[in-house]
Residue, then its C-alpha position, 0 to 999 in steps of 0.5 A: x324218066x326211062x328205065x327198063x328191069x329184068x328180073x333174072x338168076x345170077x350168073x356165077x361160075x364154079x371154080x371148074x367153070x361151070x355155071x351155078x345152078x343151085x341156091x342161085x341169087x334172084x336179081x333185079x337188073x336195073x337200067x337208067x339214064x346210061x347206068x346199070x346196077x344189078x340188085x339182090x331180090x333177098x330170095x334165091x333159087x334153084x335154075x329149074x324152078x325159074x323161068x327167064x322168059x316170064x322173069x318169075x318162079x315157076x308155079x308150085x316151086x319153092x325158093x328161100x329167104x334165108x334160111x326160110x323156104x318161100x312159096x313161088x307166089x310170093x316171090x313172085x308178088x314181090x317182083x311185081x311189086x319191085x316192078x310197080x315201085x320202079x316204074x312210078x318212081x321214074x315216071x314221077x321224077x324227071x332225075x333218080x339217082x343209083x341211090x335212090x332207086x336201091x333205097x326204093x328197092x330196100x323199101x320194097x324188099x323190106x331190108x333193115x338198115x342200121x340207124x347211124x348214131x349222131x350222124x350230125x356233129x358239125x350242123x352243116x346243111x346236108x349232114x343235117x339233111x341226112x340227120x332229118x330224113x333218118x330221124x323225121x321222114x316216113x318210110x312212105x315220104x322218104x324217096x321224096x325228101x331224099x329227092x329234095x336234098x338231092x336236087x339241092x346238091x345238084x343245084x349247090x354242093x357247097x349250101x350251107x345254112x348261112x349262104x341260102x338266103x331269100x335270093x337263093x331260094x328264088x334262084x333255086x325255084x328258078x333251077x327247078x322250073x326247067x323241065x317240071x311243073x308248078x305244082x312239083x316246084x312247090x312241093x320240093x320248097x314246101x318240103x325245104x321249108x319242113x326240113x329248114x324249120x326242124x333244123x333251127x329248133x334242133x340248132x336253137x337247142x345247142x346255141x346256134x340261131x339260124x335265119x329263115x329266109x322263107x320270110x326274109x326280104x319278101x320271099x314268097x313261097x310257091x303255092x299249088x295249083x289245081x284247076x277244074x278235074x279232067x275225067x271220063x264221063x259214065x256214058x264214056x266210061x260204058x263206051x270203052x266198056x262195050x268198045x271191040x278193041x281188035x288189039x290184044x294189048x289194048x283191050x287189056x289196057x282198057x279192062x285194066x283202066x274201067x276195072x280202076x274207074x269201078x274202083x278208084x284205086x292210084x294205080x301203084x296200089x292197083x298194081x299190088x292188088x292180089x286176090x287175096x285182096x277181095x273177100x265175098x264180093x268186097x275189095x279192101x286195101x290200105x293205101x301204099x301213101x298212108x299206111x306209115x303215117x295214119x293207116x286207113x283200110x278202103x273197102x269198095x263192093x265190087x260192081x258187077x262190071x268190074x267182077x266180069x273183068x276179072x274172070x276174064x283173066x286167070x293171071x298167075x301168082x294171084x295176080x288180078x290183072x295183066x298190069x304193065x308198067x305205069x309208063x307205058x299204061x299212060x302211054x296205051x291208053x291214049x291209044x285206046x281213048x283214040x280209038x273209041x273216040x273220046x276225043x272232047x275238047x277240053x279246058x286245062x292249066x297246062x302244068x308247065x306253063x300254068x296257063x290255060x289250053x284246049x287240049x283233047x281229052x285222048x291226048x292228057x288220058x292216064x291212069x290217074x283220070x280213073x280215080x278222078x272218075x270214080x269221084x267225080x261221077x259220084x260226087x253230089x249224088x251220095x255223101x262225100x263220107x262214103x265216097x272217102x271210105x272207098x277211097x282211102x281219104x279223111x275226113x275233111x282233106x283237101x286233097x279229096x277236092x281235087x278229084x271232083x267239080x260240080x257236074x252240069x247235072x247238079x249246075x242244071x238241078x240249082x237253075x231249076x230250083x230258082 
């Protein structure tokens, strides 16, 4: 979904009608699907000290949170932090409502909420919603339930526990498929069914039996898929390394993805990466998707390619690179694969319709291929233990086999042992 964000000063008028220019609210505007609504970032600042066309505080100044004098990097890590945040909720969900892109934001600019004391008394399916994803959820899955809920008032105002049975559940899929993926389908039921099974044991506790309908009349929940992983090749990878891009824009974008395809990262953590983030030679982060539930700490040396990016750049606010958003990554990057020419055929479930396509590799380029890559190239050659400390995955995870397929190489190395 599009979206666009402005990072500006707030504009108030004295009462003789003169514009405030001191302690001045820094706001987010934000503007999707017709709607605009602007948010306050929790810092304010004298107009002086900002520029309106970076949209960030200006180098050595100081602004307050509070009553507390806050450093411009800071703050301004904070922007490119809303901006990250932002920009990979929209990409990922295909409807975001003003509710909740402002609880995104409350996340990222870490304001407290009250907790509502006995928010449920009546049992009704959406009071017992909200009861769940403000009692259950984890800050890092909140977004996502709070997504789920929202696509069922969307597809029902009036659900209730009794009316949703195993016909129901088939006719919400079938809501769900216009416009979304496989995969995202299963996720949205999985995450139902969670909610569904907390409810009956907290209703059960006060006398109230519920049916499960994810059992009834042969109802079958939505599995994922997952075909072979897509990524770069090494030789690939060096091919964009050394490639003359004449575009600024686009050799950035290319730096952007090899310096990913060294280091494995998503690219919502790669975002939020400062330099405070590498310490002789090593880059350590923990994960923005597990840190709430079971915090694991990533740590990559860096390889020397990946070092000569960076002093390419000398990006203010301790940033590391020149991150645009994740929209528009996905989008450059085709350009750039275009260009050097990777442009393999390849073989791929097609995420909509599940069946299989050859499709060209520049045409389903994005950021995420980098850390398939990053497994990819090194799976078979060293212990899968090592890679999963680089990153970020537990032992034995499911997930982790997604990002890897058996190379021709280690194919080609069984045939020679026979």
């Amino acid at each position: 979904m599009k979206h666009s964000l402005r990072i500006q000063l707030e504009k108030r008028k004295d009462k003789e009608g003169n514009l405030i220019t001191e302690n001045v609210p820094i706001m987010a505007a934000v503007t999707f699907g017709g709607q605009r609504f602007f948010y306050f970032t929790g810092f304010r600042i004298d107009a002086k000290s900002f520029d309106p066309g970076a949209q960030r505080v200006r180098k050595n100044n100081f602004g307050k949170e509070g009553s507390q004098q806050v450093q411009y990097n800071v703050m301004n890590a904070r922007f490119d932090a809303i901006s990250a945040a932002l920009t990979l909720h929209f990409q990922s969900h295909r409807e975001v409502t003003k509710a909740e892109a402002i609880l995104l934001l409350d996340e990222v600019c870490k304001k407290k909420h009250a907790k509502e004391s006995n928010t449920v008394q009546d049992g009704s399916f959406f009071s017992m919603f909200e009861r769940y994803i403000d009692t259950q959820v984890s800050k890092s899955k909140r977004l996502h339930v709070v997504s789920v809920m929202n696509h069922w008032k969307r597809f029902n105002p009036d659900a209730d526990f009794i009316v949703i049975t195993a016909d129901t559940l088939t006719k919400f899929e079938d809501f769900l498929k216009d416009g979304r993926g496989r995969n995202t389908v299963a996720s949205i039921v999985k995450t139902t069914r969670s909610f569904w099974n907390w409810a009956k044991k907290v209703l059960k506790s006060k006398g109230i039996e519920l049916s499960y309908p994810f059992k009834d009349s042969g109802y079958e929940m939505p599995s994922e898929s997952y075909g072979t992983p897509i990524y770069i090749t090494i030789e690939e990878r060096e091919l964009l390394f050394n490639a003359k891009i004449p575009s600024k824009r686009l050799e950035q974008v290319r730096d952007i993805f090899v310096f990913q395809c060294f280091v494995g990262m998503r690219v919502g953590d790669l975002c939020k990466l400062t330099k405070d983030n590498i310490q002789n030679g090593m880059l350590s982060y923990i994960a923005g998707k597990t840190k709430d539930e079971r915090p694991i700490t990533a740590t990559i040396p860096l390889h020397p390619k990946a070092i000569a990016i960076l002093e390419k750049y000398k990006m203010p606010g301790n940033m590391l690179l020149p991150f645009i958003s994740d929209q528009r990554y996905n989008v450059y990057l085709k350009e750039v694969f275009a260009f050097v020419g990777i442009t393999r055929i390849v073989t791929r479930l097609n995420p909509r319709t599940n069946e299989p396509e050859q499709v060209r590799l520049c045409d389903i380029a994005s950021s995420h291929m980098a850390r398939r890559a990053f497994v990819g190239n090194l799976y078979g050659k060293v212990d899968s233990g090592i890679i999963q400390s680089m990153t970020g995955h537990i032992p034995g995870s499911k997930a982790f086999a997604r990002y890897h397929g058996v190379s021709p190489e280690l194919q080609q190395h069984a045939i020679n042992l026979l």
